[in-house]
N, CA, C and O atoms as a CHARMM CRD file, in Angstrom:
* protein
*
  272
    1    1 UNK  N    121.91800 -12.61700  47.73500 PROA 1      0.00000
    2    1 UNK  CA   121.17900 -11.80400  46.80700 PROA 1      0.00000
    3    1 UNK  C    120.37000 -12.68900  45.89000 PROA 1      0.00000
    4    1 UNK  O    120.88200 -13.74100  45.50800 PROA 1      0.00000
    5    2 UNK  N    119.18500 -12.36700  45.51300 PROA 2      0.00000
    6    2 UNK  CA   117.74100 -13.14900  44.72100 PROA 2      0.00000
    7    2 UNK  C    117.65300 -12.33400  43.36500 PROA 2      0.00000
    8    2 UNK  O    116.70400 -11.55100  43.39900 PROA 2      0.00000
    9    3 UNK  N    118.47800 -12.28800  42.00600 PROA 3      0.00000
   10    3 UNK  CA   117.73700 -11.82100  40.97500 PROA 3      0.00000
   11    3 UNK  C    117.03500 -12.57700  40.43700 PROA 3      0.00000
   12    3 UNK  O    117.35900 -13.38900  39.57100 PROA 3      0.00000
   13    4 UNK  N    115.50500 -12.30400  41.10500 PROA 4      0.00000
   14    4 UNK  CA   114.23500 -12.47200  40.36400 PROA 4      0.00000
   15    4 UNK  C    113.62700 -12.01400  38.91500 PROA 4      0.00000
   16    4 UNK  O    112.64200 -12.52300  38.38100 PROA 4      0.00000
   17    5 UNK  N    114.25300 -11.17200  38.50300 PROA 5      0.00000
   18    5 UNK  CA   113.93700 -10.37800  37.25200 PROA 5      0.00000
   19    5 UNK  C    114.80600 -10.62000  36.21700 PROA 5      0.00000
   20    5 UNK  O    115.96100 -10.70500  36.63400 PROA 5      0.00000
   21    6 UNK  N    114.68300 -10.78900  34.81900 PROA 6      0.00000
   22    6 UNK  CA   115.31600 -10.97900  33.66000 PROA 6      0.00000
   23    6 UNK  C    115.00500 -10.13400  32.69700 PROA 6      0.00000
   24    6 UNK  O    113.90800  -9.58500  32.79900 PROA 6      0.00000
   25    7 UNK  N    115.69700  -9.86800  31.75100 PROA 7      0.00000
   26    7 UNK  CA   115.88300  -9.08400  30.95100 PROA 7      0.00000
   27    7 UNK  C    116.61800  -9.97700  29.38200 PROA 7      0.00000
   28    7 UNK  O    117.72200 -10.37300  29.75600 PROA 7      0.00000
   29    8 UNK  N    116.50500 -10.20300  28.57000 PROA 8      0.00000
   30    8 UNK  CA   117.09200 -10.41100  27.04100 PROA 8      0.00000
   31    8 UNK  C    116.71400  -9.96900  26.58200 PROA 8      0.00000
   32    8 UNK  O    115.51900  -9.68100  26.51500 PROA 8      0.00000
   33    9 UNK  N    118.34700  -9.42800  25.50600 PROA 9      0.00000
   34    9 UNK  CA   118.22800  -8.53800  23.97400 PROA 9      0.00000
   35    9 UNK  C    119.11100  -8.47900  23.40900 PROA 9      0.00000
   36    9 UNK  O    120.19100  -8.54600  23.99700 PROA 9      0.00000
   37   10 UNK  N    119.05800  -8.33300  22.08400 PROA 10     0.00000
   38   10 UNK  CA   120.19700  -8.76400  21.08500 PROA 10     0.00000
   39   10 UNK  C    121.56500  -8.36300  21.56100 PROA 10     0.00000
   40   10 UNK  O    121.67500  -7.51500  22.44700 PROA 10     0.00000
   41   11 UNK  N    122.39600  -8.81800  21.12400 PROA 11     0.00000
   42   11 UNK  CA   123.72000  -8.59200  21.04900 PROA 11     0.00000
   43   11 UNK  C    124.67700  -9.82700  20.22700 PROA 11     0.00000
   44   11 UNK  O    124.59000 -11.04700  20.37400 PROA 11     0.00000
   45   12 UNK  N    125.72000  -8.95400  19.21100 PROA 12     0.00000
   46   12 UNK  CA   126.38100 -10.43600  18.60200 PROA 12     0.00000
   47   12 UNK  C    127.32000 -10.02700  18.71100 PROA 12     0.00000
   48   12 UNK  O    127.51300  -8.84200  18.98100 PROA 12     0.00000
   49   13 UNK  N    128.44600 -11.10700  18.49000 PROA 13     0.00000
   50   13 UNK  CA   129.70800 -10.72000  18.33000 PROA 13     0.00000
   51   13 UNK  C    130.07300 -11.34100  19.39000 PROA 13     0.00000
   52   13 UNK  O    129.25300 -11.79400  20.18900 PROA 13     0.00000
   53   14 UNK  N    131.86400 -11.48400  19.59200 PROA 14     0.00000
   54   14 UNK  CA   132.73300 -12.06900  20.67300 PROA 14     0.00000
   55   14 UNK  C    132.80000 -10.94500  22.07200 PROA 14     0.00000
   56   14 UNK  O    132.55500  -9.74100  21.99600 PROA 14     0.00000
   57   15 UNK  N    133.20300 -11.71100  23.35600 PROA 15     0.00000
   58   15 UNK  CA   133.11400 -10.66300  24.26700 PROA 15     0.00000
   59   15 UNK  C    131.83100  -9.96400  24.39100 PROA 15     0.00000
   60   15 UNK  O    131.82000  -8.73400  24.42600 PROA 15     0.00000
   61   16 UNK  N    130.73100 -10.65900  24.46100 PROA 16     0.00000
   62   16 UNK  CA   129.64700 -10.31800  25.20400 PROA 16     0.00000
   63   16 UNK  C    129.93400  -9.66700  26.44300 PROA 16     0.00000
   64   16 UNK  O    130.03800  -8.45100  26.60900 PROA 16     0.00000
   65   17 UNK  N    130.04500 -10.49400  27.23200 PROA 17     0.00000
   66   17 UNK  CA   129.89600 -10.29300  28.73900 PROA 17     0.00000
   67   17 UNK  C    131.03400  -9.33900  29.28100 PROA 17     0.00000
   68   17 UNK  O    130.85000  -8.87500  30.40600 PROA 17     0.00000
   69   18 UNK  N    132.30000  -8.96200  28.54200 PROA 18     0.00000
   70   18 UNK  CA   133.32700  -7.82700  28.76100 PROA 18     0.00000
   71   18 UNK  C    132.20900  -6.47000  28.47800 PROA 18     0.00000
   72   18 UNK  O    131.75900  -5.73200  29.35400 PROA 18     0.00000
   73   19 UNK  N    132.01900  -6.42200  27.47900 PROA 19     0.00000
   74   19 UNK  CA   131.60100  -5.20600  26.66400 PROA 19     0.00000
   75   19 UNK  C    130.43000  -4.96400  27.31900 PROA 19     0.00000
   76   19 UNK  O    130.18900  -3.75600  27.30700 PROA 19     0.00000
   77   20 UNK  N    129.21200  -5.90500  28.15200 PROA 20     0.00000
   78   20 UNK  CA   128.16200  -5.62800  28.83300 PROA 20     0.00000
   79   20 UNK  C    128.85100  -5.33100  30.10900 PROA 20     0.00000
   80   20 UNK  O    128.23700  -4.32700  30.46600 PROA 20     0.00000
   81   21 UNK  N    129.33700  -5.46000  30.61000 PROA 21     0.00000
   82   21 UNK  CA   129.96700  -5.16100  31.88300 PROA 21     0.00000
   83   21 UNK  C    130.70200  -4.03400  32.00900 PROA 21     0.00000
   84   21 UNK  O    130.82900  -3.61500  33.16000 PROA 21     0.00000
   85   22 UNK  N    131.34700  -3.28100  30.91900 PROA 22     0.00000
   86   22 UNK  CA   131.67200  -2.33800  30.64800 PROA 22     0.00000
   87   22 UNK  C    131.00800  -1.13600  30.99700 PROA 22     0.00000
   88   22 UNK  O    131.16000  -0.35300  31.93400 PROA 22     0.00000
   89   23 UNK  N    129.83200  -1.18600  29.52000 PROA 23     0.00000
   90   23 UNK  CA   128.67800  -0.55800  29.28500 PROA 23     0.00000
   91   23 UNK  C    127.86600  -0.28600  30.52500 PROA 23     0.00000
   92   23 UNK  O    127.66600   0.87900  30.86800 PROA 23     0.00000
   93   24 UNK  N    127.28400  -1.52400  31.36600 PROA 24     0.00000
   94   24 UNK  CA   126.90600  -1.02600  32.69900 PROA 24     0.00000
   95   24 UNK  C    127.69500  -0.24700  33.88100 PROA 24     0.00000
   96   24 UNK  O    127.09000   0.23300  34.84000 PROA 24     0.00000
   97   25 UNK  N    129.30400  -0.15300  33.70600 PROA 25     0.00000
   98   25 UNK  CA   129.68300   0.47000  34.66200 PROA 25     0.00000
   99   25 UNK  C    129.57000   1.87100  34.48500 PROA 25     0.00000
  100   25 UNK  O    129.75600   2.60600  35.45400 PROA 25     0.00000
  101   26 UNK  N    129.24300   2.40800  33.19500 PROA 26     0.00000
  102   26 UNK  CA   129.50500   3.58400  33.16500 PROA 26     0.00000
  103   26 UNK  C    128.07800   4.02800  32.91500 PROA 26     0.00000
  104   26 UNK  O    127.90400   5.24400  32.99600 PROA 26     0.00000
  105   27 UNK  N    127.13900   3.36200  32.65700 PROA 27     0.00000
  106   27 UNK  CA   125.42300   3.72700  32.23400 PROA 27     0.00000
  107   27 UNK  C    124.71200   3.53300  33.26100 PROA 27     0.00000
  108   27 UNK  O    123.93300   4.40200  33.65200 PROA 27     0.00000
  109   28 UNK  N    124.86900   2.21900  33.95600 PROA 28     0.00000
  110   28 UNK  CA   124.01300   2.02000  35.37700 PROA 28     0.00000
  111   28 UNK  C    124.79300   1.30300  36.84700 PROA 28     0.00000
  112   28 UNK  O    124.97300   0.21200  37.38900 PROA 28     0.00000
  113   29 UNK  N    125.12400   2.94600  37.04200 PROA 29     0.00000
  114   29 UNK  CA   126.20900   2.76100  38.55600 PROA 29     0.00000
  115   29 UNK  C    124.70600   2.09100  39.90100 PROA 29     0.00000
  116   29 UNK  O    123.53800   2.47800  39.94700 PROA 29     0.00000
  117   30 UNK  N    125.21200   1.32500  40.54200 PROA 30     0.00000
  118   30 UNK  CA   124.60200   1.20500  41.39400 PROA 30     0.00000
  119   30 UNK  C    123.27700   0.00000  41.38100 PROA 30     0.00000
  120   30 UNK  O    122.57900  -0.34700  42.33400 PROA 30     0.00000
  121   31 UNK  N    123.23300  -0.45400  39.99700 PROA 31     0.00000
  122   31 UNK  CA   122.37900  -1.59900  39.55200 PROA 31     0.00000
  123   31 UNK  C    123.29800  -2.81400  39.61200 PROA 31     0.00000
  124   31 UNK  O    124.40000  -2.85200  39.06500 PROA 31     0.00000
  125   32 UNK  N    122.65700  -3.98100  40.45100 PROA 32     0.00000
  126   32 UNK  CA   123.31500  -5.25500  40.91400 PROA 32     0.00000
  127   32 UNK  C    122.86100  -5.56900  39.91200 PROA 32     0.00000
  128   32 UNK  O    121.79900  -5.06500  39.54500 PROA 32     0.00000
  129   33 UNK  N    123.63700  -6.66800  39.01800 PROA 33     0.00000
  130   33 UNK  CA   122.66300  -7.70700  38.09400 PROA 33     0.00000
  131   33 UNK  C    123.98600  -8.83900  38.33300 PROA 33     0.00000
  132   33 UNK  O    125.14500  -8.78500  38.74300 PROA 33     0.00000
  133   34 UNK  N    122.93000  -9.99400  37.75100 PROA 34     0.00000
  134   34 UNK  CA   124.34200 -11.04700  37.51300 PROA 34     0.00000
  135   34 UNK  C    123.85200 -11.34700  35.52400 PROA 34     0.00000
  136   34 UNK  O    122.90900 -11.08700  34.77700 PROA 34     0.00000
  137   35 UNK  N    125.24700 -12.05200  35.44900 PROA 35     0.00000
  138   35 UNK  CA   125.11500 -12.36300  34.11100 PROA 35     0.00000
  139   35 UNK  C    125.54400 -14.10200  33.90100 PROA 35     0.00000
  140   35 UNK  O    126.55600 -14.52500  34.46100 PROA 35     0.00000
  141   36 UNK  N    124.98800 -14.69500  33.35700 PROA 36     0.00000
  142   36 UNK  CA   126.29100 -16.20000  32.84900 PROA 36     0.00000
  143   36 UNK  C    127.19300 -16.28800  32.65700 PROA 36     0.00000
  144   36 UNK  O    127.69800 -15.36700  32.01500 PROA 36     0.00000
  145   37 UNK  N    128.13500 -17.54200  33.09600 PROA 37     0.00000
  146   37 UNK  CA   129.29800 -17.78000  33.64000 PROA 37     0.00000
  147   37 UNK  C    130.15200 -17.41100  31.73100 PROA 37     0.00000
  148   37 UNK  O    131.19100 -16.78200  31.53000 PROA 37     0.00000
  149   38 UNK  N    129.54000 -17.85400  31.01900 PROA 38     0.00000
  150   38 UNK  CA   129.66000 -17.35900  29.31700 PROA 38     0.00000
  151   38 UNK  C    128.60600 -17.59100  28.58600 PROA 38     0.00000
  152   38 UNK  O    127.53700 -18.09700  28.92600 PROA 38     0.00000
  153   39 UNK  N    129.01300 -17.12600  27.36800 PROA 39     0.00000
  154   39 UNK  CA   128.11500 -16.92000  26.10900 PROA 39     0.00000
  155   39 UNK  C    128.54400 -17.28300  24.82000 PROA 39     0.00000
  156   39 UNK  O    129.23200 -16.49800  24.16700 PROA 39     0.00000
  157   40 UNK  N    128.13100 -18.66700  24.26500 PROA 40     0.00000
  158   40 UNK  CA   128.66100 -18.12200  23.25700 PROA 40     0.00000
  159   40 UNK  C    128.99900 -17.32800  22.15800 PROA 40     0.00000
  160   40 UNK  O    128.14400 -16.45500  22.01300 PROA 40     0.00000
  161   41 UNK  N    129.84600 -17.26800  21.36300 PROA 41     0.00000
  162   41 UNK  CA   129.85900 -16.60500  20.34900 PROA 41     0.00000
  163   41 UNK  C    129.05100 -16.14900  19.28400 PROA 41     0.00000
  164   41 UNK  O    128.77700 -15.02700  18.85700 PROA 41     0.00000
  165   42 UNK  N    128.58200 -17.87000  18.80000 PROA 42     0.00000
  166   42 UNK  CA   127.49900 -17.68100  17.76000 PROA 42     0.00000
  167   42 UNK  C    125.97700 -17.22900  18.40400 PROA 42     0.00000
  168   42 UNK  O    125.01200 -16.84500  17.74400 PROA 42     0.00000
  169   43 UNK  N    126.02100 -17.32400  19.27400 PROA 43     0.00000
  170   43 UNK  CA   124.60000 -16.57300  20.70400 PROA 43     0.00000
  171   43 UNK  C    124.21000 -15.01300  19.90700 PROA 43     0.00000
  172   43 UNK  O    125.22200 -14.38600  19.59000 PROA 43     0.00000
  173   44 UNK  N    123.13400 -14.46700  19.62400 PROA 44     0.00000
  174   44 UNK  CA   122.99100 -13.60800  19.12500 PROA 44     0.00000
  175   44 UNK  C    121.87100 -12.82600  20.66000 PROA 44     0.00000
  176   44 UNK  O    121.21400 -11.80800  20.43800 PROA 44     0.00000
  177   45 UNK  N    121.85700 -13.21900  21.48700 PROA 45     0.00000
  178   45 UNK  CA   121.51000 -12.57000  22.42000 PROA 45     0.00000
  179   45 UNK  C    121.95600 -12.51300  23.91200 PROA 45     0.00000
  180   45 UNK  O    122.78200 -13.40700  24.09600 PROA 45     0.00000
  181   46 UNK  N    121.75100 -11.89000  24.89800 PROA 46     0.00000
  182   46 UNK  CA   122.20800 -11.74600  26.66400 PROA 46     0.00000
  183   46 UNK  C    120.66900 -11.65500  27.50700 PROA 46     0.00000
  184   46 UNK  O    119.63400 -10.98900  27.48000 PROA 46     0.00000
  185   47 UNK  N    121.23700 -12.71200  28.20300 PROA 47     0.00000
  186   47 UNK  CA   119.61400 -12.39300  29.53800 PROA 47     0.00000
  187   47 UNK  C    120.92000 -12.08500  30.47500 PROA 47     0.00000
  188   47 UNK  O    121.98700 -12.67900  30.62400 PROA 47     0.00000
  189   48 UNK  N    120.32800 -10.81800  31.07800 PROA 48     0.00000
  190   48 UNK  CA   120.83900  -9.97700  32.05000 PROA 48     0.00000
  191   48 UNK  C    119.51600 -10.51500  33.40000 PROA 48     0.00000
  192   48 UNK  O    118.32100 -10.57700  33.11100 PROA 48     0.00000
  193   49 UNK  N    120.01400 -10.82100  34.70000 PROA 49     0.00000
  194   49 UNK  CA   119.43800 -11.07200  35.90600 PROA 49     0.00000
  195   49 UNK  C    119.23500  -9.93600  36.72000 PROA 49     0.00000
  196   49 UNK  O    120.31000  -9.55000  37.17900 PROA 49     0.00000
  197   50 UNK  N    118.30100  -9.27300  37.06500 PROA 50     0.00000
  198   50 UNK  CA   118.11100  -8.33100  38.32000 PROA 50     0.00000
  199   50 UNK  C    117.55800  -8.47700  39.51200 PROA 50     0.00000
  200   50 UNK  O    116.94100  -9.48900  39.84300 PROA 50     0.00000
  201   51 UNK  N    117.75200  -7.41100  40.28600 PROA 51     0.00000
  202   51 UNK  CA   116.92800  -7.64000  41.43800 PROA 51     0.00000
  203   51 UNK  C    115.71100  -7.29400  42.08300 PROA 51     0.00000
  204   51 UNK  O    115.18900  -7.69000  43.12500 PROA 51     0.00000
  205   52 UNK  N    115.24700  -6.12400  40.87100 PROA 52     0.00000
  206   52 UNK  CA   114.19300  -5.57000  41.47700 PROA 52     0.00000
  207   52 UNK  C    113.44600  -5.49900  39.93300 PROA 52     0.00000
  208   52 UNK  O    113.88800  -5.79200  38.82200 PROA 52     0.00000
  209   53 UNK  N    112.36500  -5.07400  40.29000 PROA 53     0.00000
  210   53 UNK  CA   111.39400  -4.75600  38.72400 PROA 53     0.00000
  211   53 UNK  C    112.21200  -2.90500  38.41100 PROA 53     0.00000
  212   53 UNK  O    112.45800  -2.45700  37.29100 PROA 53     0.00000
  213   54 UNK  N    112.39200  -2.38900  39.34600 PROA 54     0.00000
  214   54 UNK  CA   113.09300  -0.73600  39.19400 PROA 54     0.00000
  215   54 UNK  C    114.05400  -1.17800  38.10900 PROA 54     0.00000
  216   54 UNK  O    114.07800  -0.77500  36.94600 PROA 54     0.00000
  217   55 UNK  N    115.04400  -2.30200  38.82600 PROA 55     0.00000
  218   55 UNK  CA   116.24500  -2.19200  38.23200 PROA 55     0.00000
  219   55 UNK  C    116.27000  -2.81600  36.55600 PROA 55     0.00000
  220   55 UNK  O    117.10800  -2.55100  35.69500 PROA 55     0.00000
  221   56 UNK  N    115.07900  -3.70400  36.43700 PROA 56     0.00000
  222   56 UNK  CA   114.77000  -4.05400  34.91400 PROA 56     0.00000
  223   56 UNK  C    114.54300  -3.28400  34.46400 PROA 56     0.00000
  224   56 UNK  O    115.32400  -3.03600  33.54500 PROA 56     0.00000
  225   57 UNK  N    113.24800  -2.14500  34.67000 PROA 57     0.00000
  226   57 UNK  CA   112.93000  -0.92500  33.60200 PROA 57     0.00000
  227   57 UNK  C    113.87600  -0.06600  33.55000 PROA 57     0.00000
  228   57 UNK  O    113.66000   0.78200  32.68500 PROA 57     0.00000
  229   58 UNK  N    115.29200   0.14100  34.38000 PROA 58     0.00000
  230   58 UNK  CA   116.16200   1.32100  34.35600 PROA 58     0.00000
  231   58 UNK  C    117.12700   0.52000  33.14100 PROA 58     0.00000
  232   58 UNK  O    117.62500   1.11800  32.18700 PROA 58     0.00000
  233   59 UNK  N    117.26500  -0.90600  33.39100 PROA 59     0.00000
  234   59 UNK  CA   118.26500  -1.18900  32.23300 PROA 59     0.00000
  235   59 UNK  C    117.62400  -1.44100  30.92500 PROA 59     0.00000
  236   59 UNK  O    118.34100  -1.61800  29.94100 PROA 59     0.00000
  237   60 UNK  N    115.85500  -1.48300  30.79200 PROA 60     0.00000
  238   60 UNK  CA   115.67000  -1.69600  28.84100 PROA 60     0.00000
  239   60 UNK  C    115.33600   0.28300  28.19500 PROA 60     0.00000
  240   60 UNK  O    115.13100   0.73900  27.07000 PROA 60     0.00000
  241   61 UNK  N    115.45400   1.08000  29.86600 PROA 61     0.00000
  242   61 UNK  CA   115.42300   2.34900  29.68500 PROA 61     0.00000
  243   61 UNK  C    116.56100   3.07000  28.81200 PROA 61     0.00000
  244   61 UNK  O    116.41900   3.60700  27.71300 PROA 61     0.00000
  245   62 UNK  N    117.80800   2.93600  29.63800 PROA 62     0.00000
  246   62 UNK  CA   119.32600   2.69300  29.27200 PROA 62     0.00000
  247   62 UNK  C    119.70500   1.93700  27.65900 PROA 62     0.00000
  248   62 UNK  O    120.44100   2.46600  26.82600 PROA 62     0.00000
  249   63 UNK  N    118.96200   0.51700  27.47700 PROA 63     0.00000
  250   63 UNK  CA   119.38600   0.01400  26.38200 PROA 63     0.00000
  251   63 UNK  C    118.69700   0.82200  24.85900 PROA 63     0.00000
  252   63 UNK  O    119.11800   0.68300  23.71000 PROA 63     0.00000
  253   64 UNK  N    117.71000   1.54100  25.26000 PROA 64     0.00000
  254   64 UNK  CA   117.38900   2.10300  24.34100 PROA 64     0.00000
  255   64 UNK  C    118.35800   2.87300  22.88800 PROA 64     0.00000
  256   64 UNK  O    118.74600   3.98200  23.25600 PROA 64     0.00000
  257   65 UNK  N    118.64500   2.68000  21.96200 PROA 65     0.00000
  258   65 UNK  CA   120.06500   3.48300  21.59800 PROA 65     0.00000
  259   65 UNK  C    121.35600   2.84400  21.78900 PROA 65     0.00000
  260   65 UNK  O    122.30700   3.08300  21.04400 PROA 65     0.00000
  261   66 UNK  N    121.41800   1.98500  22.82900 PROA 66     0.00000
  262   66 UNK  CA   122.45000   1.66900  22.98700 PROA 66     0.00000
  263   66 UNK  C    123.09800   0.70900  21.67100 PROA 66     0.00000
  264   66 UNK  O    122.40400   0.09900  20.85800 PROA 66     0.00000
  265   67 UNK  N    124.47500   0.74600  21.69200 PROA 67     0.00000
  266   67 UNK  CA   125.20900   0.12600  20.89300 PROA 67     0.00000
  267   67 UNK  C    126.13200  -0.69300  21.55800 PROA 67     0.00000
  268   67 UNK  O    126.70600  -0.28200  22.56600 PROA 67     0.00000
  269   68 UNK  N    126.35600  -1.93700  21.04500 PROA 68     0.00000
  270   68 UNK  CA   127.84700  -2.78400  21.90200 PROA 68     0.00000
  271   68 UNK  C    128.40700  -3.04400  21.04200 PROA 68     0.00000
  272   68 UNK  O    129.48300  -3.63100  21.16000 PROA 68     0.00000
């Protein structure tokens, strides 16, 4: 699998990558992305990897509102 497409946007706090992984299972079933192996803490943002240009505009569609 090739995610060509990226995506970053805020997020702070510990457990990034739990709480995004979460959030996508229940908001965007069926969207492959990968994420980094970690993040740190003091990191005030996430680049999310996709695979298609669909699957980028469905997840800053989704992040709209969203809260983590």
């Amino acid at each position: 699998m090739s995610f060509r497409y990226s995506h970053t946007f805020p997020i702070s706090g510990p457990n990034k990558l739990p709480r995004f992984r979460q959030w996508a299972a229940e908001n965007l079933p069926g969207i492959a992305f990968s994420l980094p192996p970690q993040v740190p803490v003091k990191s005030t943002a996430l680049t999310v990897r996709l695979q298609s240009i669909e699957d980028r505009n469905a997840l800053t569609e989704k992040l709209v509102g969203a809260s983590f």
